[in-house]
N, C-alpha and C positions, 0 to 999 in steps of 0.2 A: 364551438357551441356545445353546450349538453346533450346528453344523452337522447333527451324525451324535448324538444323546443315547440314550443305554441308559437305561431305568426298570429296577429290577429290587423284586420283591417277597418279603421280607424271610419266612426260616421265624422264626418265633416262638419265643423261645428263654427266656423269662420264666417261671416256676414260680408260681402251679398254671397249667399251659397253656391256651392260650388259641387257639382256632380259628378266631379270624374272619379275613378276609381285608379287605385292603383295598380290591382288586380281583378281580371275578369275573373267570374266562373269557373270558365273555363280552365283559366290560367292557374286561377289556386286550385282545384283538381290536378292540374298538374304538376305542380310543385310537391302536392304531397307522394305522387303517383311514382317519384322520380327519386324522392327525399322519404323512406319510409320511415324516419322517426322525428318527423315533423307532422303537424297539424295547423293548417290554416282554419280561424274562424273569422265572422264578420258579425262587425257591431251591429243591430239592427238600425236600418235606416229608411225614412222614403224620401230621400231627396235623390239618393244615388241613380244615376243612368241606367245600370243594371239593378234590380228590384230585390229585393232579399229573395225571393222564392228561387229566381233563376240561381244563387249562391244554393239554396235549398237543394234543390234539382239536381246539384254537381256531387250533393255529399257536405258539402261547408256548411258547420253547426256554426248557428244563429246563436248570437249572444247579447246582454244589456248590458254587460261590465268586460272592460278586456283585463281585468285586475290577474287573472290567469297566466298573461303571454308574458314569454321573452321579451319577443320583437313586436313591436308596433308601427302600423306602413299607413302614410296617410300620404295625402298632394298639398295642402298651405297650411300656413301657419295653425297647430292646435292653441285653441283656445286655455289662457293659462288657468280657469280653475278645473280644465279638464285633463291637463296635465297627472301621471301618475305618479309615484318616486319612485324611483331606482329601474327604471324601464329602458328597453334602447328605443328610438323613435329615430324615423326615416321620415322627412318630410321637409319641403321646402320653404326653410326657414327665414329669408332676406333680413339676417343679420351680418354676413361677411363683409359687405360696407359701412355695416357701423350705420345703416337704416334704422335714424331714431324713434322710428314707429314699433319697434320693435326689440330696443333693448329690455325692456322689462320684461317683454319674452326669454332669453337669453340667461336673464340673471335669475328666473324663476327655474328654469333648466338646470341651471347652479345651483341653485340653494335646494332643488329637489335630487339633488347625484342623478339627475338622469344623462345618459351616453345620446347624446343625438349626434345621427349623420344627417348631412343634408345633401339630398339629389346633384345639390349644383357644384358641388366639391368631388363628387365620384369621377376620378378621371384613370385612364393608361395609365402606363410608362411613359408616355410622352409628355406626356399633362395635358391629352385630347379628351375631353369632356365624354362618360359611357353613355347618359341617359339623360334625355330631356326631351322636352315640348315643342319644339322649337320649331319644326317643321307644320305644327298644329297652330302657332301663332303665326306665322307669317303667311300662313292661308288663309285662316279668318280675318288677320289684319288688313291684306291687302283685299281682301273681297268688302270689307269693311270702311277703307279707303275710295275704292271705284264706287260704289254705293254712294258714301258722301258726297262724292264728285257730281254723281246725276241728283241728286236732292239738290245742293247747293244753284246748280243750275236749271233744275227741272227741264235732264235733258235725257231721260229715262227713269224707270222704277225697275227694280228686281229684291228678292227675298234674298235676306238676309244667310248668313250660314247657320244662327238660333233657328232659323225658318224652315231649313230644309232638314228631310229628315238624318240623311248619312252625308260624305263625299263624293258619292256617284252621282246625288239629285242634286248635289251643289253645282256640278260639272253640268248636268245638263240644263241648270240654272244661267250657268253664264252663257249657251251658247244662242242665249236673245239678245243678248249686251252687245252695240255698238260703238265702238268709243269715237270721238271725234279725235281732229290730229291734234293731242297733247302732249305736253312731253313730261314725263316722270323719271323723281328723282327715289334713287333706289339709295341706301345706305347699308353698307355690311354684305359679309360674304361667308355667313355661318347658317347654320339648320335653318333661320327664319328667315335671310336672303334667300337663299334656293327654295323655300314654302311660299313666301311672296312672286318668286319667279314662275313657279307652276300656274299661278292664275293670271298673270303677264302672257303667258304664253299659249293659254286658251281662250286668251282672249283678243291674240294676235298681236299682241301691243311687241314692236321690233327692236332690239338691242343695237347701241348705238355706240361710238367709243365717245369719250370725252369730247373732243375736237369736234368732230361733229352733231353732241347735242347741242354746244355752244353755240357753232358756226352755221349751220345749216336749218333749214326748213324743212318741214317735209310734212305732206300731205294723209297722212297716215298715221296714226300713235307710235310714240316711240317711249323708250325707256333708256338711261343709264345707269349703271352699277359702280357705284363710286363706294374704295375703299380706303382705311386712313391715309394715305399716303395723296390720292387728291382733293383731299379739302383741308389739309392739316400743311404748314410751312412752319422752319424752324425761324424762332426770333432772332435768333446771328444771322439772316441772311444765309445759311448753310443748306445744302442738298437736304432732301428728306432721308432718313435714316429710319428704317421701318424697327428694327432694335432698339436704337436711340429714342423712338416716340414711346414704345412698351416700355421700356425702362421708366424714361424722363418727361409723359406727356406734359409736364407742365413746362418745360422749355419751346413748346408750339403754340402756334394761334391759328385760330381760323381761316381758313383760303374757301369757303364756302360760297362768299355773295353770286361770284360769277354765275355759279346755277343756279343759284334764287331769282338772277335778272330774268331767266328765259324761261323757270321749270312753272309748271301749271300743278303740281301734286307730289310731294315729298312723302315718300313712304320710308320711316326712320326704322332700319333692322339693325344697326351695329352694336354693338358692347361698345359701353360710356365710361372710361373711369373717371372718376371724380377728379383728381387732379391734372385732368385734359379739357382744351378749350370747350365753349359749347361752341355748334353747328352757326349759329347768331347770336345778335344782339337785339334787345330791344329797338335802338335806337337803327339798327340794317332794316328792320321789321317797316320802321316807319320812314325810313326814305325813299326816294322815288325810283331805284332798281330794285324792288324787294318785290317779285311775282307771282310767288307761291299763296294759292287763296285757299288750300285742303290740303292738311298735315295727317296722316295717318301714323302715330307715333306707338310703333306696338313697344318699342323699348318702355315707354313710361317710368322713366325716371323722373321725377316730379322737380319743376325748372329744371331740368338738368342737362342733355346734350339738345332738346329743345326748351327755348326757355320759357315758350308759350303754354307749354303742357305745366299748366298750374297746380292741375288735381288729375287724379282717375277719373275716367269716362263709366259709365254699367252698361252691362249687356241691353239694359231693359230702356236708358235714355245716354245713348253711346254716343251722343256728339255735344260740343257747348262750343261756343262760339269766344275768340281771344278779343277782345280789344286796346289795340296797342297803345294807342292813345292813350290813355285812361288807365290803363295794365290792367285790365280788369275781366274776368269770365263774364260772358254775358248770355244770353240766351240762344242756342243753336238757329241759325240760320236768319238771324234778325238785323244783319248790317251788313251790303256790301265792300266796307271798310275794311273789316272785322275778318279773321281766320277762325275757319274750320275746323273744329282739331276733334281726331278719333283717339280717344286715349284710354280704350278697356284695358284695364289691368289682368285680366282672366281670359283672354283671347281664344283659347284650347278650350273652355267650357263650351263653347258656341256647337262644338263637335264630340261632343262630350262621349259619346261612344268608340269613333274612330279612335280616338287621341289618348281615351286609354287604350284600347287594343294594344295601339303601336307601344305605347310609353310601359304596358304591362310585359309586353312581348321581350323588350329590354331588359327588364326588372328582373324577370323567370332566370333567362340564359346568360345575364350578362354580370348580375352584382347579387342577385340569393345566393348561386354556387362558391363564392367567394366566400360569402357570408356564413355560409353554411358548414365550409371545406376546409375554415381555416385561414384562409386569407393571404393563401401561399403570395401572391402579388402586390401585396400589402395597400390592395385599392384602399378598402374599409377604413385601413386605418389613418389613411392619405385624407380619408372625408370627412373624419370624428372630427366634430367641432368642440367636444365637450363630454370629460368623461369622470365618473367620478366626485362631482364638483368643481372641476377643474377645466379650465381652458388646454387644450390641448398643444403642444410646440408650436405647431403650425399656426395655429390661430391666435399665438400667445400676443398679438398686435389688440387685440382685440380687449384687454385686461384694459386700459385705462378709459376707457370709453363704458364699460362694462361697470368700475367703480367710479364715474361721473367725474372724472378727469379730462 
């Protein structure tokens, strides 16, 4: 970086809004406190969780135009006429799939030379992801899930995680909740499996192995954590091969029904790649071992490893109802035919203070200093999706999709 670098932090401009921050107050007081020939400023905003004044308060000059910075740090997609040129931008872009909601983002990136990294590319040496949300969606997903579950059967009420003010009144939110003996299907075993398990586990719901969520009863809520390797078989007939599915997902298929015969509540936290089976089918949905009646699907990949998740759910009306029959969305809670499906795309806003704390907490110590230092580890440049005008090596998969090939 230059001598003299401006950070500037990005008002959020993305519809339904979004609050989090990337950096608190606090946190950009620190970066410059740490980094003496850097300056963080913030666009003026009143949607953000933290208020411009508290920015104010730290020392962080308030700005209407970030046309000044370097670096640009936002959380979802920037909206493309608010796009700058020639800027770096950090912010989570869901174009690495080739998510066609989103190419014309991508090629406006292009055609303005701007350098974007995106959050979900920042990874080690190892290729273990530095910084994300993840642990903020699988808490609000699965509190968002057990929620559904008591509406669905009006077999309890409790507020929401929008509803309470932090994670501590979340926490003593659930400890009115008692669950009847259901059994939940757990999916994945990354930041938002273990986020979904923290409220599994305050809420006494018991860990089970396979064999016996299948086999057994039991008078008490229970959970399983199933990861690809039990709901995925290869189509030879061949052992599962956990390298062989990363590689080659599209050499497997589904082995899923067996816990859809018994499961009461599927909580989906795994990574989906597209060319891997989905979880079901329509047509498992509509036969007569398919028992799952409330899908909390915080992945939201739309039809994608669920294939009932049609669309996004909102914070504001976060459930709709699938009808299989029919394939059709229908209105939440209106058929008991019909699944349940929680499908907020924004799940980490629901906690929109804690989640940046954590998520800024990372940001400061884990990926500015690189950014700032030089990039001795060559994280940053492992994350550039696009620099230049240009597709960068790594993402050069990305070029025919990008020119409408």
């Amino acid at each position: 970086m230059k001598e003299k670098t401006t950070i500037g932090l990005i008002r959020e401009g993305k519809i339904p809004v979004d609050r989090r921050v990337p950096l608190t107050p606090a946190q950009a007081r620190g970066v410059m406190n740490r980094f003496p020939g850097v300056e963080v400023v913030a666009q003026k905003s009143d949607i953000r969780c933290y208020a411009d004044h508290e920015y104010a308060k730290e020392g962080i000059r308030l700005v209407d135009s970030l046309e000044e910075c370097d670096v640009i740090l936002g959380v979802k997609e920037v909206p493309l006429a608010d796009l700058l040129p020639g800027k770096t931008y950090f912010f989570f872009s869901h174009t690495i799939k080739k998510q066609p909601y989103n190419l014309g983002l991508l090629q406006e990136i292009l055609r303005r030379n701007i350098t974007m990294v995106d959050y979900e590319t920042l990874t080690d040496a190892t290729g273990k992801r530095i910084i994300a949300f993840g642990r903020w969606a699988g808490i609000v997903g699965a509190c968002n899930g057990i929620w559904a579950f008591g509406q669905r059967y009006r077999l309890f009420d409790m507020r929401r995680p929008c509803q309470c003010f932090d994670l501590d009144d979340l926490w003593t939110e659930l400890k009115g909740i008692a669950l009847p003996p259901i059994k939940i299907v757990l999916t994945g075993g990354g930041r938002v499996a273990r986020g979904a398990m923290e409220v599994l586990a305050r809420l006494g719901v018991r860990k089970v192995t396979c064999r016996q969520f299948l086999e057994q009863w039991f008078d008490f809520p229970v959970f399983v954590q199933l990861n690809a390797r039990d709901y995925n078989r290869a189509r030879n007939g061949e052992g599962f091969s956990r390298n062989g599915f990363y590689r080659q997902p599209e050499r497997f298929e589904a082995d899923f029904s067996k816990y859809a015969a018994v499961a009461d509540l599927l909580v989906a936290s795994a990574f989906w790649d597209p060319r891997a089976p989905a979880l079901f089918t329509r047509d498992d949905i509509t036969g007569d071992d398919f028992k799952i009646a409330v899908i909390a699907d915080i992945t939201c990949d739309i039809e994608g490893s669920i294939p009932c998740t049609k669309r996004p759910s909102t914070i504001e009306e976060p459930l709709y109802d699938y009808n299989p029959c029919d394939d059709q969305v229908e209105n939440p809670l209106s058929d008991e035919a019909n699944i349940t499906v929680m499908a907020v795309d924004n799940l980490p806003c629901e906690l929109p203070r804690d989640a940046s704390a954590s998520f800024g907490g990372d940001l400061a110590e884990r990926v500015l200093p690189e950014l700032l230092g030089g990039d001795g580890t060559g994280m940053i440049a492992r994350a550039t999706i696009a620099r230049e005008g240009r597709l960068t090596e790594r993402f050069a998969y990305l070029q025919d999709w990008v020119d409408g090939r």
